[in-house]
Residue frames relative to the residue before (quaternion, step in Angstrom):
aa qw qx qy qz dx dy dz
X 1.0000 0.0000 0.0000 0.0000 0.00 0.00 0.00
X 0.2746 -0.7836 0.5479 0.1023 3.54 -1.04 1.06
X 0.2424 -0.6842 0.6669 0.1683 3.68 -0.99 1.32
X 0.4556 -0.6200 0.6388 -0.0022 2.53 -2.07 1.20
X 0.1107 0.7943 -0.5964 -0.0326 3.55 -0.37 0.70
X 0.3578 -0.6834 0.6364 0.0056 3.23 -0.75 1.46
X 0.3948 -0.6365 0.6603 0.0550 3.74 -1.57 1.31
X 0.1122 -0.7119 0.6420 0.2617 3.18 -0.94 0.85
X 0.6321 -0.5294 0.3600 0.4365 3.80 -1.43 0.66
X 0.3539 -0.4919 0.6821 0.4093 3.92 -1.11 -0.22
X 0.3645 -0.6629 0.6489 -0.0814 3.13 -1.37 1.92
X 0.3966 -0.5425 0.7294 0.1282 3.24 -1.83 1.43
X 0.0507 -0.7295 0.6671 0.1423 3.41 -0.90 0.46
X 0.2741 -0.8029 0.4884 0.2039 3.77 -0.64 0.56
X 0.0545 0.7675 -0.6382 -0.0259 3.89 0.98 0.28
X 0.7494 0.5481 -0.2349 0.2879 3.33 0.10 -1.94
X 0.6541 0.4738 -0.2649 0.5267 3.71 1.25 -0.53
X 0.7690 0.5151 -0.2631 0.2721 3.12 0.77 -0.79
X 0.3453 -0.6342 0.5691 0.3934 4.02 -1.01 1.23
X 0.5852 -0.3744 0.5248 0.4918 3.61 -2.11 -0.43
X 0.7718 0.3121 -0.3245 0.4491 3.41 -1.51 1.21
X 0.4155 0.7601 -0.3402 0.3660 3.17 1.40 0.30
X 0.1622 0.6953 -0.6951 -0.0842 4.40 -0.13 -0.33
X 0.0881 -0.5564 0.8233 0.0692 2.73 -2.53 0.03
X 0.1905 -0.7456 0.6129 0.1793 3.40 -1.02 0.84
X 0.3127 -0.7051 0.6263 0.1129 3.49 -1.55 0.65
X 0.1085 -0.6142 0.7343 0.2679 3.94 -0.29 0.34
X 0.0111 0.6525 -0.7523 0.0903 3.08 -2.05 0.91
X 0.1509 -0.6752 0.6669 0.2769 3.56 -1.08 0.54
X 0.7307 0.2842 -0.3562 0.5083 3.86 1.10 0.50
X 0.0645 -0.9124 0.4020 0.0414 3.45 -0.25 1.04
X 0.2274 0.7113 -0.3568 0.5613 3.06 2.27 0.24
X 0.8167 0.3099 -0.2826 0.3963 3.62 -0.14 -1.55
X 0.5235 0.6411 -0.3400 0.4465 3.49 1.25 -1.42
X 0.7460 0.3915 -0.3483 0.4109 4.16 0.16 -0.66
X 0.7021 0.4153 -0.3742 0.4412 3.47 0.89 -0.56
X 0.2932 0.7049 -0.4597 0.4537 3.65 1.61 -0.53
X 0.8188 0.2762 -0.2288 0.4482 3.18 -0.39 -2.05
X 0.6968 0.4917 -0.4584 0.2501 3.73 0.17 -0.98
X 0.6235 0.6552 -0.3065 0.2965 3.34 1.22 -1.04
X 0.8059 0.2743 -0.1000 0.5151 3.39 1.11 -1.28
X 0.5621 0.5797 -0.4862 0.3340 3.46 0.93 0.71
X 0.5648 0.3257 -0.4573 0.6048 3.35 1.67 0.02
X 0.5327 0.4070 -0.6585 0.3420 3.83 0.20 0.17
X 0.6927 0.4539 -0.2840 0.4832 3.86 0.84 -0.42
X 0.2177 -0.8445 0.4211 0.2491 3.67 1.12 -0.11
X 0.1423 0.7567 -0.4761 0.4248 2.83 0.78 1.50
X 0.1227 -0.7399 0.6605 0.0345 3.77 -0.62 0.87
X 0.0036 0.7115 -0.6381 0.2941 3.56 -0.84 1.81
X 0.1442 -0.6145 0.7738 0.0531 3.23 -1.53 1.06
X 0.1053 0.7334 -0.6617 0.1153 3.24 -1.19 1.02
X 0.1599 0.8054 -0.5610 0.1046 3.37 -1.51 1.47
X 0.6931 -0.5645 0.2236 0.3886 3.48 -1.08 0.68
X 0.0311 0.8492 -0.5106 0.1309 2.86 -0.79 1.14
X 0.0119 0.8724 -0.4759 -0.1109 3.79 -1.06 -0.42
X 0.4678 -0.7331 0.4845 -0.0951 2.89 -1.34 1.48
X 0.8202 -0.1854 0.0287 0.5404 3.80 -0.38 0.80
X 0.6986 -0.3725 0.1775 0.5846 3.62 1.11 1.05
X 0.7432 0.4835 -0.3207 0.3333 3.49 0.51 0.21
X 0.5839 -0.6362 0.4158 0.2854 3.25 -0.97 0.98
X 0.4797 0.6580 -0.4722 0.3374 3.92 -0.94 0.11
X 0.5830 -0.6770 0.4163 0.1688 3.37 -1.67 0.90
X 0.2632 -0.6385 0.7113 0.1308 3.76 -1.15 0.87
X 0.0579 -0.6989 0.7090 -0.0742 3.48 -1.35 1.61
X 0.0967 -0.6942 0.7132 0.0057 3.47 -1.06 1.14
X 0.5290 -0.6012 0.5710 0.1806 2.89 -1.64 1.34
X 0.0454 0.8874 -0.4535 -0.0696 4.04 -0.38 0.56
X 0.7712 0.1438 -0.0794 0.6150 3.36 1.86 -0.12
């Protein structure tokens, strides 16, 4: 049996645009790597964001609100 390893694209993240109460959803088939992603570069963007797993027209992937 042959694995498939699927690429995830290289994400724009919009912190810097975004007002408080804002979201954006990300499809991901890894939604582990995708939270530290966002957590990692919203404090390089000082940007204060809750973000969890979620899904969105049948698809797997993370919802990120802007909260500060």
């Amino acid at each position: 049996m042959n694995s498939i390893r699927l690429e995830e694209p290289e994400w724009l993240l919009p912190f810097e645009f975004m007002q408080i109460g804002d979201s954006f959803f990300v499809p991901t088939l890894k939604p582990m790597e995708m939270l530290y992603i966002i957590d990692t570069r919203s404090k390089v963007a000082k940007v204060k964001v809750k973000a969890y797993t979620s899904s969105k027209d049948g698809r797997l992937g993370v919802r990120v609100w802007r909260v500060r």
